[in-house]
PDB file of N, CA, C, O and CB in Angstrom:
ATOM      1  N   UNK A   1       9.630 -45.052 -15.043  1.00  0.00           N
ATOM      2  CA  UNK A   1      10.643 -46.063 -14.836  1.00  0.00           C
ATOM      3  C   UNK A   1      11.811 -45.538 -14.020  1.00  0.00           C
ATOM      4  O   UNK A   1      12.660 -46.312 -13.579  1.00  0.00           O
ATOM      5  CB  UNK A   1      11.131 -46.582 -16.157  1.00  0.00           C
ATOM      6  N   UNK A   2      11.862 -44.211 -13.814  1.00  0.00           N
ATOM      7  CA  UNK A   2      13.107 -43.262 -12.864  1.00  0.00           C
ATOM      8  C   UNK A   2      12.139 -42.859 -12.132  1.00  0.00           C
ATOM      9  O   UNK A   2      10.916 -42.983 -12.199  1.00  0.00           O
ATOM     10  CB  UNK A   2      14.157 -41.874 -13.549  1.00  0.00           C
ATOM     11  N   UNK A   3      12.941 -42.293 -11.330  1.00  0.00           N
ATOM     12  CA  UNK A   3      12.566 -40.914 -10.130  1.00  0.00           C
ATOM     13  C   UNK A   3      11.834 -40.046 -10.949  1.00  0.00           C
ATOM     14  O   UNK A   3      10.665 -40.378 -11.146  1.00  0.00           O
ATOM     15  CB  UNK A   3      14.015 -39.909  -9.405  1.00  0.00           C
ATOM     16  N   UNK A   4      12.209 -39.077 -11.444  1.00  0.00           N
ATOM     17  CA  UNK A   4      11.612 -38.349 -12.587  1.00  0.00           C
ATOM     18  C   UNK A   4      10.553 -38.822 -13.269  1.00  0.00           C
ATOM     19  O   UNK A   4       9.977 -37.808 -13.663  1.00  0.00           O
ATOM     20  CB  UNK A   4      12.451 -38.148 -13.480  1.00  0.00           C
ATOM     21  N   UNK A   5      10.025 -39.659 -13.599  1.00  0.00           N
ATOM     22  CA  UNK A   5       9.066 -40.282 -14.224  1.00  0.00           C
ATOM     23  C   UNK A   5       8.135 -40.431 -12.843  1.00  0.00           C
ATOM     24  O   UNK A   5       6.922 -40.428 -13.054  1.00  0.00           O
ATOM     25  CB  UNK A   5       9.581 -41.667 -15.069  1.00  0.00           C
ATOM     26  N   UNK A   6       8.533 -40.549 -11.567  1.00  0.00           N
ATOM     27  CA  UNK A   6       7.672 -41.213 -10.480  1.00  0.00           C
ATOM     28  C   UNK A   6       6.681 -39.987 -10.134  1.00  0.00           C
ATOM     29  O   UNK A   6       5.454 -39.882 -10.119  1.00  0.00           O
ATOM     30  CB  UNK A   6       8.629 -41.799  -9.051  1.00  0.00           C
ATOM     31  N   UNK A   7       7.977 -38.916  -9.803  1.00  0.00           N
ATOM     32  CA  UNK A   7       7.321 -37.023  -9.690  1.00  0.00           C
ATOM     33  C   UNK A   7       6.609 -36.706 -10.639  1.00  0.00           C
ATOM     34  O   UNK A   7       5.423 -36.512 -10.376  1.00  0.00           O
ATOM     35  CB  UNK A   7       8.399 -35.711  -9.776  1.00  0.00           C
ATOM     36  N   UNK A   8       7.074 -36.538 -12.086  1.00  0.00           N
ATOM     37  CA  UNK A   8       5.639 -36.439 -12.799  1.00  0.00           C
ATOM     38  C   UNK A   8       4.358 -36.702 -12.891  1.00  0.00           C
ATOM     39  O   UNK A   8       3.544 -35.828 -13.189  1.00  0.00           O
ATOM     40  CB  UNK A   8       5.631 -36.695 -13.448  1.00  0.00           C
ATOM     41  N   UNK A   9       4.017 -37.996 -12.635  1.00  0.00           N
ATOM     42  CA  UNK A   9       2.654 -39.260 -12.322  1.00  0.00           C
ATOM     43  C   UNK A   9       2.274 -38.607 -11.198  1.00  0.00           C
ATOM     44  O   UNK A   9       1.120 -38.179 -11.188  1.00  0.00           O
ATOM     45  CB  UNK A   9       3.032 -41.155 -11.954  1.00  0.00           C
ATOM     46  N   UNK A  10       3.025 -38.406 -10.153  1.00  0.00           N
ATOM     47  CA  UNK A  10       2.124 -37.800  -9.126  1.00  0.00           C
ATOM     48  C   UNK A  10       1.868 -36.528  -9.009  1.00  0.00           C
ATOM     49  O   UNK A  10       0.936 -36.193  -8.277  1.00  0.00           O
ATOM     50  CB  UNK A  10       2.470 -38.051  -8.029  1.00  0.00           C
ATOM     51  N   UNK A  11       2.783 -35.354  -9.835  1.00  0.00           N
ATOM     52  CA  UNK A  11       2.020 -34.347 -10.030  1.00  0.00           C
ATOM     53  C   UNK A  11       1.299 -34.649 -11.050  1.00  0.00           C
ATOM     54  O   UNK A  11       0.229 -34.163 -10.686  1.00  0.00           O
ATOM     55  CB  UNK A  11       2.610 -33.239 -10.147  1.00  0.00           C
ATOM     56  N   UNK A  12       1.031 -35.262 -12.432  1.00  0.00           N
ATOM     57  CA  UNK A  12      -0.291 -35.344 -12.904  1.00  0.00           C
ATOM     58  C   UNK A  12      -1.238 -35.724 -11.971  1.00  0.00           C
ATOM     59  O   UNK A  12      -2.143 -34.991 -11.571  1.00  0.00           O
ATOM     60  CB  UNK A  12      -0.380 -36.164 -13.924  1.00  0.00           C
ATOM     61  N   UNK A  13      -1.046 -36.817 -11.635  1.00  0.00           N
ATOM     62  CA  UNK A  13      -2.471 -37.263 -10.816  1.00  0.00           C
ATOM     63  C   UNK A  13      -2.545 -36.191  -9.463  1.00  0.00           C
ATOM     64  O   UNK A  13      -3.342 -36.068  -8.533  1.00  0.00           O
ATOM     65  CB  UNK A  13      -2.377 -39.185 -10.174  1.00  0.00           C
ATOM     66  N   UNK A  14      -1.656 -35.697  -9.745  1.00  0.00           N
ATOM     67  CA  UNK A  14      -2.132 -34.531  -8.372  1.00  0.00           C
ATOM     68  C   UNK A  14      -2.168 -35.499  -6.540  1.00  0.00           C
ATOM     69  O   UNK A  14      -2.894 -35.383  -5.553  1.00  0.00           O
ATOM     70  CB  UNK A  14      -4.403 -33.824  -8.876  1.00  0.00           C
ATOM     71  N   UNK A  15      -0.961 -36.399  -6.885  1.00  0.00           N
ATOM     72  CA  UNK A  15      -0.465 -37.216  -5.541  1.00  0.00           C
ATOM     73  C   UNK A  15      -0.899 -38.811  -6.012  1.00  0.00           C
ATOM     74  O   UNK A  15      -0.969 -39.396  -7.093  1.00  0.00           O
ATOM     75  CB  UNK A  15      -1.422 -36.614  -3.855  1.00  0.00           C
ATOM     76  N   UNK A  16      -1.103 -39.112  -4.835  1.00  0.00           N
ATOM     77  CA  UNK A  16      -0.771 -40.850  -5.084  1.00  0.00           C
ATOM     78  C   UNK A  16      -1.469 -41.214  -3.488  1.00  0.00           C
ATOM     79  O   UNK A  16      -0.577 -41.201  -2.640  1.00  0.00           O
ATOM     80  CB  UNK A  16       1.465 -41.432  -5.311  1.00  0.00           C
ATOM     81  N   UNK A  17      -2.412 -41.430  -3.087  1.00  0.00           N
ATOM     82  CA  UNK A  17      -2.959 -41.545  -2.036  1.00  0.00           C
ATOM     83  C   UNK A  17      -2.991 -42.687  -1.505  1.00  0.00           C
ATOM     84  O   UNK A  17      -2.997 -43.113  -0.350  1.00  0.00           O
ATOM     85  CB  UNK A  17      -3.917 -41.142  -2.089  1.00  0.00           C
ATOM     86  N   UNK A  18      -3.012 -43.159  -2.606  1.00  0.00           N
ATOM     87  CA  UNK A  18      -3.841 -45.005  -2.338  1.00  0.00           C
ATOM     88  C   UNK A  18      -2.610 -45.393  -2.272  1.00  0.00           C
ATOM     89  O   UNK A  18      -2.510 -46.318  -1.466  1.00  0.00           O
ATOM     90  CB  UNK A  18      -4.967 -46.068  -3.734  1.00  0.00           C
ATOM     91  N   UNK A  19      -1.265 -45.002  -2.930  1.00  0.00           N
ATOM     92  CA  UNK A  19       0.159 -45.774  -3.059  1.00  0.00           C
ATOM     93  C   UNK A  19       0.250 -46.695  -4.096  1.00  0.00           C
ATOM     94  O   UNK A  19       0.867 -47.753  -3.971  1.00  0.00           O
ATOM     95  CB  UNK A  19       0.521 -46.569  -1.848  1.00  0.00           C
ATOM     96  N   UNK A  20      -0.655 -46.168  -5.695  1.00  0.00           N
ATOM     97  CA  UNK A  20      -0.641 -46.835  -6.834  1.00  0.00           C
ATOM     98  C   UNK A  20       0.527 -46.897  -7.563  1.00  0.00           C
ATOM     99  O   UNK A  20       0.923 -47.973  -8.011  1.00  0.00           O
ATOM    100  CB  UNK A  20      -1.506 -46.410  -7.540  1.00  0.00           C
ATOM    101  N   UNK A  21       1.109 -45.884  -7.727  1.00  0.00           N
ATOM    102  CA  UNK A  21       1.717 -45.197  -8.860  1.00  0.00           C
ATOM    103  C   UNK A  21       3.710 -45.996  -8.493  1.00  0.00           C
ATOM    104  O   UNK A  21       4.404 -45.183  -7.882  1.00  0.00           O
ATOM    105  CB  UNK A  21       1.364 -42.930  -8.621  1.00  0.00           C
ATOM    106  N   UNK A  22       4.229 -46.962  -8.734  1.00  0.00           N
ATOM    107  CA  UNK A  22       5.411 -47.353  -8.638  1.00  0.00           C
ATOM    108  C   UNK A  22       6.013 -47.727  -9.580  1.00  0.00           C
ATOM    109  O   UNK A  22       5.490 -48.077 -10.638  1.00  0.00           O
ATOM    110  CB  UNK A  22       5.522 -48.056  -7.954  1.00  0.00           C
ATOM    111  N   UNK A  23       7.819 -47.704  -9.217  1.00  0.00           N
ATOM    112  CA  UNK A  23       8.393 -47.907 -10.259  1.00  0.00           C
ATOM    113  C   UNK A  23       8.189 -49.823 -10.589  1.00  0.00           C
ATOM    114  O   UNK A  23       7.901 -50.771  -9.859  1.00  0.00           O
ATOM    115  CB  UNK A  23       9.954 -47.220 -10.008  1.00  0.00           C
ATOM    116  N   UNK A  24       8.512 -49.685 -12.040  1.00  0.00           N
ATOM    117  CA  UNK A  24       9.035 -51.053 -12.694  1.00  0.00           C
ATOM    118  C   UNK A  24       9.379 -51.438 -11.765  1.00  0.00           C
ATOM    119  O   UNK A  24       8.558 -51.628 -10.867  1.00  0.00           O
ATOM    120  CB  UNK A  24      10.033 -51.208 -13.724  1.00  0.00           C
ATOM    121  N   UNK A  25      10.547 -51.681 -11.602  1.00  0.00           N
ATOM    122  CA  UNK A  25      11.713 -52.258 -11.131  1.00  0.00           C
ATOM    123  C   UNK A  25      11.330 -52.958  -9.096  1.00  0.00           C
ATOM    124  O   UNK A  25      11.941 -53.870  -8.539  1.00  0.00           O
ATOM    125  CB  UNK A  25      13.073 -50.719 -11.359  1.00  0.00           C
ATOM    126  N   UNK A  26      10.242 -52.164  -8.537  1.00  0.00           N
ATOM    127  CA  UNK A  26       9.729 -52.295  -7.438  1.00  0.00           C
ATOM    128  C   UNK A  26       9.248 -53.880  -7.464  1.00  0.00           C
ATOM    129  O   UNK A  26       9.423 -54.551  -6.447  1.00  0.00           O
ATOM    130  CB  UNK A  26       8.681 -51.197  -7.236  1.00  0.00           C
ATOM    131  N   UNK A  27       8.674 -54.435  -8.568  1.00  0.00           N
ATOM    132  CA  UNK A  27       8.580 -55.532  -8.632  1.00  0.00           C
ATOM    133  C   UNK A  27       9.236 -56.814  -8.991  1.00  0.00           C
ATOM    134  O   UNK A  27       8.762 -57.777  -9.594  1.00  0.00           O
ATOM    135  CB  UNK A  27       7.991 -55.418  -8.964  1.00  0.00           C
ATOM    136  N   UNK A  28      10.876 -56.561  -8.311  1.00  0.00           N
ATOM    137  CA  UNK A  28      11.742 -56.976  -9.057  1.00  0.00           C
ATOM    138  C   UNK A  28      12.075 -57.038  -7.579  1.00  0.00           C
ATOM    139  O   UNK A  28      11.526 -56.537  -6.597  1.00  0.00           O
ATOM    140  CB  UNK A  28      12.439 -56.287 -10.330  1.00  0.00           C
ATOM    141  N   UNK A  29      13.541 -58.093  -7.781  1.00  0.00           N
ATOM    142  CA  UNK A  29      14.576 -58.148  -5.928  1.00  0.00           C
ATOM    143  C   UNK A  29      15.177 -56.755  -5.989  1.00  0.00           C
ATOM    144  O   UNK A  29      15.576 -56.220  -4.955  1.00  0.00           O
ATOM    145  CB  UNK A  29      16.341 -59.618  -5.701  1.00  0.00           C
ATOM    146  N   UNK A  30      15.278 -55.968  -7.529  1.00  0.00           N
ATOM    147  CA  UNK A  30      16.722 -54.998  -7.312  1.00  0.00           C
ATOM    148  C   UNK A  30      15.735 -54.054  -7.268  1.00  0.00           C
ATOM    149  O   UNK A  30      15.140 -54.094  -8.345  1.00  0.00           O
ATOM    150  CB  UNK A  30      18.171 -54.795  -8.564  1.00  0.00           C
ATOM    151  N   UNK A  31      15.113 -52.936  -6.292  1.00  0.00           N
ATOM    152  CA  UNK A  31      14.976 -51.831  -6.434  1.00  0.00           C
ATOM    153  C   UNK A  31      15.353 -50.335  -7.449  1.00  0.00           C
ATOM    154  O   UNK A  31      16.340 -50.500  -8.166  1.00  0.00           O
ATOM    155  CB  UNK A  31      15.225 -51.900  -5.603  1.00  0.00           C
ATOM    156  N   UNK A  32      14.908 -49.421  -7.524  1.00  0.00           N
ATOM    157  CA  UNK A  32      15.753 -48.732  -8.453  1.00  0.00           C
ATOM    158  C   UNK A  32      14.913 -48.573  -9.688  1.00  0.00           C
ATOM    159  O   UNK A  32      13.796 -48.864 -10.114  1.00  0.00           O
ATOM    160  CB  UNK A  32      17.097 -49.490  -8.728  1.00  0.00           C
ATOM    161  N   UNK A  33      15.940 -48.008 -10.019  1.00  0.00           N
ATOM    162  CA  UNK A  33      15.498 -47.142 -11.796  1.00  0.00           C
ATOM    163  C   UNK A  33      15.932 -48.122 -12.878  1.00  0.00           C
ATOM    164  O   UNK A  33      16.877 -48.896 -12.726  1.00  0.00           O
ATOM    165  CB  UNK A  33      16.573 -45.392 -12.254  1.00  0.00           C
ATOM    166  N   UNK A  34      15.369 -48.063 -13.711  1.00  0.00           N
ATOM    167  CA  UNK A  34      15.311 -48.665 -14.801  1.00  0.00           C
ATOM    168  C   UNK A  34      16.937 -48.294 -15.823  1.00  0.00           C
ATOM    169  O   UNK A  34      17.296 -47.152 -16.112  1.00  0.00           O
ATOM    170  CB  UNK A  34      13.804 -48.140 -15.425  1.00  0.00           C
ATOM    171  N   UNK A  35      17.536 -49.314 -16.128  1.00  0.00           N
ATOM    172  CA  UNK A  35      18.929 -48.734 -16.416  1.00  0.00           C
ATOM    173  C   UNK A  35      18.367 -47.569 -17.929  1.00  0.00           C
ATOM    174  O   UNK A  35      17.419 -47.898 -18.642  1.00  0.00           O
ATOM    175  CB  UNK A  35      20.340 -50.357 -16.897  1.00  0.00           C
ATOM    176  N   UNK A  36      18.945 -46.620 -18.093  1.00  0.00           N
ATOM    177  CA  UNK A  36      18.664 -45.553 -18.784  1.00  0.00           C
ATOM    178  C   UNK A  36      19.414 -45.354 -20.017  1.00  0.00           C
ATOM    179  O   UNK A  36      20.493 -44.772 -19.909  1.00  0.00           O
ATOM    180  CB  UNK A  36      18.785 -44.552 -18.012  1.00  0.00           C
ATOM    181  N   UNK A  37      18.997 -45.770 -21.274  1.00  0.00           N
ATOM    182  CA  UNK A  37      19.881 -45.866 -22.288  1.00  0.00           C
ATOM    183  C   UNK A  37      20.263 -44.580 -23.063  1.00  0.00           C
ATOM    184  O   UNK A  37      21.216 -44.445 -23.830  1.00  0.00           O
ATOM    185  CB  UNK A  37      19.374 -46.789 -23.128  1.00  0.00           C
ATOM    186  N   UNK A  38      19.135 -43.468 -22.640  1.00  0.00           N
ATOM    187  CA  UNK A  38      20.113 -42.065 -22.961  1.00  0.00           C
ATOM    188  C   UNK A  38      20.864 -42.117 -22.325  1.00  0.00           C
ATOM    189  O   UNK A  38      21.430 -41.053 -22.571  1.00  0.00           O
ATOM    190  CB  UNK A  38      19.752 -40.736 -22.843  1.00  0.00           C
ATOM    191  N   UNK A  39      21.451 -42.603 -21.535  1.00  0.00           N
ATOM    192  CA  UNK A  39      22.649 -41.846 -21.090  1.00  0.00           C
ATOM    193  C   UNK A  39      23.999 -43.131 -21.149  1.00  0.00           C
ATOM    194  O   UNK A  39      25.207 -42.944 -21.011  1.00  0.00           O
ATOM    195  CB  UNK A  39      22.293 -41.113 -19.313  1.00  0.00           C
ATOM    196  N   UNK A  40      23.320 -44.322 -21.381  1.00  0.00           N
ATOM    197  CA  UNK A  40      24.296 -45.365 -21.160  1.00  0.00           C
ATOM    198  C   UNK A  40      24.564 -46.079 -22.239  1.00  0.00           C
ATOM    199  O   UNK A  40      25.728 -46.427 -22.435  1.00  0.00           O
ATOM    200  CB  UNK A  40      23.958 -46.220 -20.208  1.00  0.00           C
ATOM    201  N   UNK A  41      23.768 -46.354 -22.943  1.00  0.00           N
ATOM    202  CA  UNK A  41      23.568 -46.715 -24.449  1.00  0.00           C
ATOM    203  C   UNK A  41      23.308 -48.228 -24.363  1.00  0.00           C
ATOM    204  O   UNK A  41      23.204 -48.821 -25.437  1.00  0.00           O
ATOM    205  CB  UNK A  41      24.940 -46.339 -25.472  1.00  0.00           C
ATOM    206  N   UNK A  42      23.183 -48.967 -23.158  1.00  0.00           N
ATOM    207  CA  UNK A  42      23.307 -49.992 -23.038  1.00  0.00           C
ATOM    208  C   UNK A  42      21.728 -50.749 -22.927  1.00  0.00           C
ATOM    209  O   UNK A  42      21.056 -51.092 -21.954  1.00  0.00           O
ATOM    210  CB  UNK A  42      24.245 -50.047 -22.032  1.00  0.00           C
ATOM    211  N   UNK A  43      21.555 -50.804 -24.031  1.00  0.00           N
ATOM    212  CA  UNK A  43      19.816 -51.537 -24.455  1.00  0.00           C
ATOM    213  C   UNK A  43      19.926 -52.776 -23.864  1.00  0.00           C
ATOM    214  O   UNK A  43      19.117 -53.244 -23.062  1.00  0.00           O
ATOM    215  CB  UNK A  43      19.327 -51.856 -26.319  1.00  0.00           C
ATOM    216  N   UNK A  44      20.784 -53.228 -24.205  1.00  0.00           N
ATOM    217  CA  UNK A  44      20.793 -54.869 -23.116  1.00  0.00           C
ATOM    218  C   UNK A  44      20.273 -54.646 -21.903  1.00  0.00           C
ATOM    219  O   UNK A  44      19.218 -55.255 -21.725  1.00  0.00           O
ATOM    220  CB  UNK A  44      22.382 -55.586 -22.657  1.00  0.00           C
ATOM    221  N   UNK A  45      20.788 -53.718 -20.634  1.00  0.00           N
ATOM    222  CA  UNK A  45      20.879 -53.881 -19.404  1.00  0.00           C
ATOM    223  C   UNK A  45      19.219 -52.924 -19.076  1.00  0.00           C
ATOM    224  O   UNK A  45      18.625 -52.995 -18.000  1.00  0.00           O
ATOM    225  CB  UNK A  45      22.545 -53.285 -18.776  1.00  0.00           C
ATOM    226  N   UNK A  46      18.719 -52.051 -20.333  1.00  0.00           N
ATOM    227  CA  UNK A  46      17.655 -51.894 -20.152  1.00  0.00           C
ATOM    228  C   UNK A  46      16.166 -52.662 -20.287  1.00  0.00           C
ATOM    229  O   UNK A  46      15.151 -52.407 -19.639  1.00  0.00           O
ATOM    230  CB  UNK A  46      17.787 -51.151 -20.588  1.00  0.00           C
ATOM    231  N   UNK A  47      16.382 -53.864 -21.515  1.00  0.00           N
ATOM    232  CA  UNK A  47      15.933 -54.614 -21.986  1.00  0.00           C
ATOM    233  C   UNK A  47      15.473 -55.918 -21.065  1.00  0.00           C
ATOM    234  O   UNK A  47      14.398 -56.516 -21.017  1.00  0.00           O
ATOM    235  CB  UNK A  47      16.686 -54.702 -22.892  1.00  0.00           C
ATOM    236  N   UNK A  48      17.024 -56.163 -20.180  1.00  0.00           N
ATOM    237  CA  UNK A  48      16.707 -57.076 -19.207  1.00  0.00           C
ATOM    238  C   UNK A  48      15.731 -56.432 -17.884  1.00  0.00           C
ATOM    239  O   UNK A  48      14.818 -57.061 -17.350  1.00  0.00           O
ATOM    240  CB  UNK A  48      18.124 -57.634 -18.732  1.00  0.00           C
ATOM    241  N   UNK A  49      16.170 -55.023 -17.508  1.00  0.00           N
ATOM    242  CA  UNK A  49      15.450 -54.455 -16.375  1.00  0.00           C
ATOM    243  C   UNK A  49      13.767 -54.231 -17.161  1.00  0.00           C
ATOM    244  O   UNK A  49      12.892 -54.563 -16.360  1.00  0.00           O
ATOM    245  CB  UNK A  49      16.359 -52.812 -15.769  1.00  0.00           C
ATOM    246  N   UNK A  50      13.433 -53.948 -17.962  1.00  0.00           N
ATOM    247  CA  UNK A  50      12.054 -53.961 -18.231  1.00  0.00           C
ATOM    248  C   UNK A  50      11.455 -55.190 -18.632  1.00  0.00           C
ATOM    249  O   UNK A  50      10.261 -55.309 -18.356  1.00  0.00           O
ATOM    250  CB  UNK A  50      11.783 -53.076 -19.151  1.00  0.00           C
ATOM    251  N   UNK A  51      12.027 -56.143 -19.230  1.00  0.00           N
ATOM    252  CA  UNK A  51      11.107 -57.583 -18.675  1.00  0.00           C
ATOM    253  C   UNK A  51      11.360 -58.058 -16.935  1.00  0.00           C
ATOM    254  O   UNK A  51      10.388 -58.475 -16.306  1.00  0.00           O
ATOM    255  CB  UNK A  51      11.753 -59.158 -19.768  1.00  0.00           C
ATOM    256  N   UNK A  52      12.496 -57.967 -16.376  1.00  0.00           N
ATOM    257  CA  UNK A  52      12.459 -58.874 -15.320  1.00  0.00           C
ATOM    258  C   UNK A  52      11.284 -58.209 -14.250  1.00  0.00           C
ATOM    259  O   UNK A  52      10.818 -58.800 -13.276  1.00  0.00           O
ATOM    260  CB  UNK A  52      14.048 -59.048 -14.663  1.00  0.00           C
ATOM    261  N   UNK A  53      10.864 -56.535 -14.792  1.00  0.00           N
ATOM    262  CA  UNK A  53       9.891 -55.584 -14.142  1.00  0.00           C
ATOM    263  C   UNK A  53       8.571 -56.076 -14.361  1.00  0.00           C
ATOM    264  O   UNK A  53       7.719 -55.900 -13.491  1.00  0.00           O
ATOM    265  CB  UNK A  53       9.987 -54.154 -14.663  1.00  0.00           C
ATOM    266  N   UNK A  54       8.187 -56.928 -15.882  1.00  0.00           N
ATOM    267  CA  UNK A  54       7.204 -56.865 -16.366  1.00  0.00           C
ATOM    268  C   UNK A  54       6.553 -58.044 -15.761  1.00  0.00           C
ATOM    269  O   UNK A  54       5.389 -58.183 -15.386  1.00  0.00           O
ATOM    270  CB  UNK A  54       7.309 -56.723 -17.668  1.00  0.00           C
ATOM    271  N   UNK A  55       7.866 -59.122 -15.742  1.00  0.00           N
ATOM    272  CA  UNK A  55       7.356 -60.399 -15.007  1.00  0.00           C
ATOM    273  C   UNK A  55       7.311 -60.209 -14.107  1.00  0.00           C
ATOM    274  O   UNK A  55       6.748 -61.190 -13.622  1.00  0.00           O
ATOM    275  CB  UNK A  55       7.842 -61.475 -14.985  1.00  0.00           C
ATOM    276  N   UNK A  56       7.654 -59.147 -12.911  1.00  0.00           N
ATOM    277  CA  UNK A  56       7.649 -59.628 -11.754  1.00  0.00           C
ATOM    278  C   UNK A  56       6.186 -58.609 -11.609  1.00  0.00           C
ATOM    279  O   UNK A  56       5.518 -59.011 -10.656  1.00  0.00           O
ATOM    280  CB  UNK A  56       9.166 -59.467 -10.763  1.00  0.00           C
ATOM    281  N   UNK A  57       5.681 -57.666 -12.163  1.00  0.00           N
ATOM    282  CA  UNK A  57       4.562 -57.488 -12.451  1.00  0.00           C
ATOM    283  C   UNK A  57       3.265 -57.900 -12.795  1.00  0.00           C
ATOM    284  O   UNK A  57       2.229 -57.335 -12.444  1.00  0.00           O
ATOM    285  CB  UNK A  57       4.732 -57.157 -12.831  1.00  0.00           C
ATOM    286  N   UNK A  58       3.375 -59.087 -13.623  1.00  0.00           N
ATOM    287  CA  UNK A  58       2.550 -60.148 -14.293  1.00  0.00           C
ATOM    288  C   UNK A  58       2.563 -60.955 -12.996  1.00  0.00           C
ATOM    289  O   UNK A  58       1.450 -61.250 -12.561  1.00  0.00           O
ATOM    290  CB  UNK A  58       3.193 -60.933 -15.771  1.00  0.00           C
ATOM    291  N   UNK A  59       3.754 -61.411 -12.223  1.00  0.00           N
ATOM    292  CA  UNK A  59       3.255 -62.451 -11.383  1.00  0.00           C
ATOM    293  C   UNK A  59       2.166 -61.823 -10.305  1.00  0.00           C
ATOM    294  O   UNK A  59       1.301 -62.564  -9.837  1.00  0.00           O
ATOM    295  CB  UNK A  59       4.522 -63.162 -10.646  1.00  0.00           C
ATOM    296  N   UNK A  60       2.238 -60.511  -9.952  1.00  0.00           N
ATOM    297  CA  UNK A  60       1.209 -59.975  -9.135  1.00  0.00           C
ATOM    298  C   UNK A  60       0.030 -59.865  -9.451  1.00  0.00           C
ATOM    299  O   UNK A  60      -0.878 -60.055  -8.641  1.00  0.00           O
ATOM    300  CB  UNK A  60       1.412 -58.978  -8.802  1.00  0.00           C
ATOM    301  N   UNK A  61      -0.201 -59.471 -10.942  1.00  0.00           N
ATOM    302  CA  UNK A  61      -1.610 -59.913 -11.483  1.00  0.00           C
ATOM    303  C   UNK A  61      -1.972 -60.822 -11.785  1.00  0.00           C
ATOM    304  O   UNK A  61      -3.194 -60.814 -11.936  1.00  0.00           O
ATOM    305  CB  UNK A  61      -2.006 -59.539 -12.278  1.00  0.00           C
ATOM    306  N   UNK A  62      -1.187 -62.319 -12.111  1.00  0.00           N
ATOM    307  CA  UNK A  62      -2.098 -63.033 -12.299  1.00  0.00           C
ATOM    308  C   UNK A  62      -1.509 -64.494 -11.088  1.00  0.00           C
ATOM    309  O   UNK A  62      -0.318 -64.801 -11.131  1.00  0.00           O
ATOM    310  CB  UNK A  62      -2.271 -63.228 -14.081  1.00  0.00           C
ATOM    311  N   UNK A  63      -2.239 -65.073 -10.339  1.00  0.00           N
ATOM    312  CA  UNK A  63      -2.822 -65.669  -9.140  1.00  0.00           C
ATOM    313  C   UNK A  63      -1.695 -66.875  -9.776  1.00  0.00           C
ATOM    314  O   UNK A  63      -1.894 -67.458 -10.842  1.00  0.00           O
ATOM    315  CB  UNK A  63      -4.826 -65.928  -8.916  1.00  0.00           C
ATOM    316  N   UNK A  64      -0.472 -67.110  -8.876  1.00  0.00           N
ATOM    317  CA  UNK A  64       0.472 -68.388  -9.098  1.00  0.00           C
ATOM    318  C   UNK A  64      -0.435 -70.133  -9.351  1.00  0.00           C
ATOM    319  O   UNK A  64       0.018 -71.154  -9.868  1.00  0.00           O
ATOM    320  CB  UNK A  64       1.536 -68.426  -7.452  1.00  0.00           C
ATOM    321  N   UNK A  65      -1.555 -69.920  -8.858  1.00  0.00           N
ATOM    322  CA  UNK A  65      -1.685 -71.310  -8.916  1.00  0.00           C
ATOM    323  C   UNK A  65      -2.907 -71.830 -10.229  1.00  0.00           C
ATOM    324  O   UNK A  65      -3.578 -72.861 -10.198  1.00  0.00           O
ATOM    325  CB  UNK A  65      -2.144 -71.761  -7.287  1.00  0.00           C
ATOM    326  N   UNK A  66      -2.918 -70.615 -11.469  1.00  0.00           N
ATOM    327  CA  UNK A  66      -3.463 -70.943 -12.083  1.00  0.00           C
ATOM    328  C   UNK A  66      -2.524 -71.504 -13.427  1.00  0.00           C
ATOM    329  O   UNK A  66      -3.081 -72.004 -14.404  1.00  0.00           O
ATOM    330  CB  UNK A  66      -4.338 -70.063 -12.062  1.00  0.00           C
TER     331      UNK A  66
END
């Protein structure tokens, strides 16, 4: 859901070739990291960034006109 989280995934997977591996938030208008509640404490503003990620995720998997 961060930078840090992005570098890890691709050193596990040992890179990202195909261009799978993206953040949440990529599927969203606001680019960026996922607001971070270690450090901010603010569950709201994380809460909203991981659904508005999830839907804008869901709308890519599943086909608008069903």
């Amino acid at each position: 859901m961060d930078q840090e989280n992005l570098y890890d995934m691709r050193r596990i997977c040992q890179g990202d070739p195909e261009g799978k591996i993206r953040l949440l938030m990529d599927y969203t208008d606001r680019t960026g990291d996922v607001a971070d509640t270690w450090y901010t404490r603010n569950f709201e503003a994380t809460w909203r960034d991981v659904e508005e990620g999830c839907r804008g995720l869901l709308s890519q998997l599943i086909p608008q006109n069903q």
